[in-house]
Structures are given as C-alpha cells and as structure tokens.
LOVO-912112 format. One record per atom (N, C-alpha, C): residue in three letters; x, y, z. Coordinates in steps of 0.1 Angstrom, whole numbers, padded with zeros to 4 digits, always signed. Example, Ala and Ser with C-alpha at 12.3 -4.5 7.8 and 13.67 -1.06 7.14 Angstrom:
BEGIN
ala+0132-0057+0078/ala+0123-0045+0078/ala+0132-0033+0078/ser+0128-0022+0071/ser+0137-0011+0071/ser+0129+0000+0079/
//
This chain:
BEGIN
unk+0693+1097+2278/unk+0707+1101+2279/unk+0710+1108+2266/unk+0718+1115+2264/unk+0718+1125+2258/unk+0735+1120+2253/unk+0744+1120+2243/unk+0749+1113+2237/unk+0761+1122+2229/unk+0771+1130+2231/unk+0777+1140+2220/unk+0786+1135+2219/unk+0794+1140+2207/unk+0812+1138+2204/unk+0813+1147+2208/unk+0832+1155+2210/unk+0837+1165+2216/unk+0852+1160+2212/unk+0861+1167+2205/unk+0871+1169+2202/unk+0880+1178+2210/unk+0889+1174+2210/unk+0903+1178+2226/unk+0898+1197+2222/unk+0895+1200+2233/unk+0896+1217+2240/unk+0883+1222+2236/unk+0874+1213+2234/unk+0861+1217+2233/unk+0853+1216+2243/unk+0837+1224+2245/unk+0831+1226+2250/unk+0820+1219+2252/unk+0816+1220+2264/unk+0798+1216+2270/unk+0794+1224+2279/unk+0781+1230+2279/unk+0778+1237+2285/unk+0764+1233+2287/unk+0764+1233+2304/unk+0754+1225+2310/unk+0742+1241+2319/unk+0735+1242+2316/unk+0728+1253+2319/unk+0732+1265+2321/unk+0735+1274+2331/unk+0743+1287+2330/unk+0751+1288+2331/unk+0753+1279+2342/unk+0767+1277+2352/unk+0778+1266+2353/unk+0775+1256+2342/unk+0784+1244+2343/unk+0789+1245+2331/unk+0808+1240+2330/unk+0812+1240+2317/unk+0819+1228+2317/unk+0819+1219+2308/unk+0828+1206+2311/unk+0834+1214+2298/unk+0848+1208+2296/unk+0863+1213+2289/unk+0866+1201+2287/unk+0868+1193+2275/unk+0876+1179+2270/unk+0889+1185+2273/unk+0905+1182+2276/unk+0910+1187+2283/unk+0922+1177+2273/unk+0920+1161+2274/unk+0933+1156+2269/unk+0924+1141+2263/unk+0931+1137+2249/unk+0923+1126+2246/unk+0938+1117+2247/unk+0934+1104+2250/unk+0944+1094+2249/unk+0940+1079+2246/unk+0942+1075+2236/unk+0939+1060+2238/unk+0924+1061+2236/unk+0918+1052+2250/unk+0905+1055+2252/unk+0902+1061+2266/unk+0909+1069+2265/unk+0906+1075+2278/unk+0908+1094+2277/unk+0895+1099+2286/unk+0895+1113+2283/unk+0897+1120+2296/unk+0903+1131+2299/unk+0905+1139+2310/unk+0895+1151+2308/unk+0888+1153+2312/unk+0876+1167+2316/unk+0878+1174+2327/unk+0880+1186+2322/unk+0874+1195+2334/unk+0865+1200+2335/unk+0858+1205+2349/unk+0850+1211+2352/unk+0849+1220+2358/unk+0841+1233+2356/unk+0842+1245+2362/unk+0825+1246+2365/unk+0824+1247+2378/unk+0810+1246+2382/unk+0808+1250+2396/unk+0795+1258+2400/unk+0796+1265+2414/unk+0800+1256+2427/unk+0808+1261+2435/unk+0809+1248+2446/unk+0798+1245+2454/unk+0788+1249+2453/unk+0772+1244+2458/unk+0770+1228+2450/unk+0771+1227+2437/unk+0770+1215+2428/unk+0787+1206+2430/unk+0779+1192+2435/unk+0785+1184+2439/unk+0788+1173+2431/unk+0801+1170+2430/unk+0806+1162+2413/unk+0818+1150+2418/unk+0813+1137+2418/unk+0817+1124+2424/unk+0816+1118+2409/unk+0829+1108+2412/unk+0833+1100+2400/unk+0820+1087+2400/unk+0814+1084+2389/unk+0799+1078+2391/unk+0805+1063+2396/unk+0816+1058+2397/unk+0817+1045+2401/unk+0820+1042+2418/unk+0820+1053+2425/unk+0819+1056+2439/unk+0808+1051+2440/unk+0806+1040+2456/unk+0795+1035+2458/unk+0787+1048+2468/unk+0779+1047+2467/unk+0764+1057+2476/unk+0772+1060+2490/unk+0776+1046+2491/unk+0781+1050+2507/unk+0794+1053+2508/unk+0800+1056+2501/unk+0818+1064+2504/unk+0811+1078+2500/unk+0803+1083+2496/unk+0799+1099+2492/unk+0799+1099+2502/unk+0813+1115+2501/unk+0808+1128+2511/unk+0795+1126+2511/unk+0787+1133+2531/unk+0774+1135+2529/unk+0779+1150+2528/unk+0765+1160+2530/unk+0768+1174+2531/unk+0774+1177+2541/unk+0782+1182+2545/unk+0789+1188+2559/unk+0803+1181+2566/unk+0805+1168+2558/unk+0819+1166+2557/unk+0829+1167+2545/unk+0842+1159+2550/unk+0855+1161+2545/unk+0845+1160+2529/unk+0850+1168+2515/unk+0845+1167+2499/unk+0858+1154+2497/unk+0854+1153+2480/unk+0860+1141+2483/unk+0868+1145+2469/unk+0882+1141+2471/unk+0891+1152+2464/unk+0894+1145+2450/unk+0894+1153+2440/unk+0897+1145+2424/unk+0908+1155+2418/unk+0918+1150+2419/unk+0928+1156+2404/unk+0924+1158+2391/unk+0933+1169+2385/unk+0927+1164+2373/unk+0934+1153+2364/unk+0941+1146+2370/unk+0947+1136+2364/unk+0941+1121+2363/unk+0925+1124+2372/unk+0917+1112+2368/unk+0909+1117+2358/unk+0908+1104+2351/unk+0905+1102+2337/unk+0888+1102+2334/unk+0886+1092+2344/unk+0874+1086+2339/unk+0860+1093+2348/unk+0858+1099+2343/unk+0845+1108+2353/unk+0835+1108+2344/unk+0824+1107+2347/unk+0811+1101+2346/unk+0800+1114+2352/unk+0792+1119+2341/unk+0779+1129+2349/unk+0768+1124+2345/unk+0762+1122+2352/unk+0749+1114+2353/unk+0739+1125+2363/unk+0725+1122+2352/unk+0714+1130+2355/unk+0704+1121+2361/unk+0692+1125+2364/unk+0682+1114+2366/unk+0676+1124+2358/unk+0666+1113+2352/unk+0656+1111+2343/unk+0643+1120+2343/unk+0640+1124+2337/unk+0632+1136+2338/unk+0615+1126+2336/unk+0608+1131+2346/unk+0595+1126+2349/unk+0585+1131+2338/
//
C-alpha cells in the first residue's frame, strides 16, 4: 500500500485518467473528489461484496458530502 499526505486542494493522480482532489479537511475526516472515466467503478470500501451494483444495474449513488471513501487496489503478483 502505497501511503501519502495531501493538504486541502491537492492532487493525486492515478495513471492517465484518474484524479483524486482532497476537497475539505475537518477534524478527522476528509472529503475527496474524483474525476475518473465512467467505465471505472468507485464504491465506498465498507460496502459489503453483496450490496455492489453488479455490471448492468441501478450504480450506486455517492454525494460528495460523504466523507469517508476508501480506494483500494489489489496487490500486484
């Protein structure tokens, strides 16, 4: 896992096409946005396996007024 700071209106940039935006710091809690193609699919990591949208139904809708979002990779072989 890969591990950075980021200070409010700063950047991450995840390959060509993904940009996470720190957005609002509070407390201990951070608001991020993301701008990323709508092919890449982006669920809050404490959603269990089985409430994920599968492909071809209802997406599963996030404000940006939730806080706590989580991107998680798998592990490179």
């Amino acid at each position: 896992m890969l591990v950075l700071s980021r200070k409010e209106g700063e950047q991450l940039l995840i390959g060509d096409n993904i940009v996470l935006t720190i957005n609002r710091l509070s407390g201990n809690r951070v608001a991020i946005g993301i701008e990323a193609p709508r092919e890449v699919r982006i669920v809050r990591g404490e959603l269990d396996r089985h409430e994920v949208a599968s492909p071809g139904s209802a997406p599963v809708a996030m404000s940006m007024d939730e806080t706590n979002v989580s991107v998680a990779s798998k592990p490179h072989s």
